[in-house]
PLY file of the C-alpha trace (Angstrom):
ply
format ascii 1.0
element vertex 91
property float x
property float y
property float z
element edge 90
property int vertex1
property int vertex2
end_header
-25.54 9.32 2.93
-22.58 10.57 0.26
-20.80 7.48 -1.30
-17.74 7.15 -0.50
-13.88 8.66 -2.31
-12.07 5.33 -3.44
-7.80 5.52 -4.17
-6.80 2.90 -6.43
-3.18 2.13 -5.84
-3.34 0.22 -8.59
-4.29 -3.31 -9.69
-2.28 -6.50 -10.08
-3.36 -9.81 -11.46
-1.96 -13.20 -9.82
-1.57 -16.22 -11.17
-5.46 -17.32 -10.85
-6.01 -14.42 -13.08
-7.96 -12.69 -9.94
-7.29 -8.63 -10.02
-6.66 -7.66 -6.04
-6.79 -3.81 -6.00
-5.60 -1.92 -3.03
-7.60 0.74 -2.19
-8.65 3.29 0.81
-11.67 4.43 1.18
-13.13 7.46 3.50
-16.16 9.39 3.02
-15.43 12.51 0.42
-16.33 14.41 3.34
-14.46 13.09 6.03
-12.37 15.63 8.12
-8.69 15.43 8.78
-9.19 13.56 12.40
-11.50 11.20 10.79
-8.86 10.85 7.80
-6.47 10.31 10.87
-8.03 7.95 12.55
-9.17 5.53 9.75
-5.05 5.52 9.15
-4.31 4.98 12.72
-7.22 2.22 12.91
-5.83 0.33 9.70
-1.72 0.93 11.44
-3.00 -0.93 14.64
-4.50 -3.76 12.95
-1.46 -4.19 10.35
0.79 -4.21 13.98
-1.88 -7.00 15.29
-1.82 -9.44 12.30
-5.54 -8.65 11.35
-4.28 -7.28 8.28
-1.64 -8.27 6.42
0.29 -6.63 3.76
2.95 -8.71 2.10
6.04 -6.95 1.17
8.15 -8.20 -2.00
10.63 -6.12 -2.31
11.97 -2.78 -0.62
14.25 0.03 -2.52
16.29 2.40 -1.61
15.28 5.92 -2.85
18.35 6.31 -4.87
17.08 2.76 -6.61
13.23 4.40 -7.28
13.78 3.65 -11.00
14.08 -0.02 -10.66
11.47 -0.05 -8.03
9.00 1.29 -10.33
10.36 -1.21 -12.93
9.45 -3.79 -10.43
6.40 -2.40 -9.40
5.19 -2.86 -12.85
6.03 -6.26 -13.76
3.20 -9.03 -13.28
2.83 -11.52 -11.06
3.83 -9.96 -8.09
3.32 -11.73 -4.60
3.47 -8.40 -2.37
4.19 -4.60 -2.33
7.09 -2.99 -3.49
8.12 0.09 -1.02
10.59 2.80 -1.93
12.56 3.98 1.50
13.25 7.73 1.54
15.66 7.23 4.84
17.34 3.87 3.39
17.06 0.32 4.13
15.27 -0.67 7.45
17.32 -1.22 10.30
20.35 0.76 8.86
22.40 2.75 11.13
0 1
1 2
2 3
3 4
4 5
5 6
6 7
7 8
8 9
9 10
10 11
11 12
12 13
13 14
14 15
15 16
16 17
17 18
18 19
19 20
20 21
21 22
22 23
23 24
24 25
25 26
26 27
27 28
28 29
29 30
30 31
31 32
32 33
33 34
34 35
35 36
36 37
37 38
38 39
39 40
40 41
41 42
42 43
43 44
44 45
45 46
46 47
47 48
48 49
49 50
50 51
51 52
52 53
53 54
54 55
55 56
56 57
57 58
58 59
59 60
60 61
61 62
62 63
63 64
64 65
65 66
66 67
67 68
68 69
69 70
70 71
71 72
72 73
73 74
74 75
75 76
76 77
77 78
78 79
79 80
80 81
81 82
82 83
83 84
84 85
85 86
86 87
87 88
88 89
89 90
């Protein structure tokens, strides 16, 4: 068996001191439908509540400077998105 490619998002550090990294994994030699379907696996169980990825704070694209700023700090309880098509629900 190959190991396995890892993406590190990047790693944050709570309060407790505890590093949680968030990170993909799919074989190195995984085809694009397998790729696919790993995403599609991981976007039904974020829908069902079997995963759960906390959001802190969402940005405009126009605002991606401050977002990284934010991004950065420590002691961050969620994920910082940048919106390419503006803020959710916007008409």
């Amino acid at each position: 068996m190959r190991p396995f490619a890892t993406v590190d998002t990047g790693a944050t550090h709570d309060r407790t001191g505890l590093s949680s990294t968030s990170t993909v994994q799919a074989p190195h030699w995984a085809s694009p439908q397998q790729v696919r379907a790993l995403y599609a696996d991981l976007a039904i169980k974020l829908r069902d509540g079997v995963l759960k990825a906390p959001i802190e704070a969402t940005y405009p694209i126009e605002d991606i400077k401050q977002a990284l700023t934010h991004a950065q700090r420590g002691g961050r309880n969620g994920k910082v998105l940048v919106l390419p098509n503006g803020r959710l629900g916007a008409s």
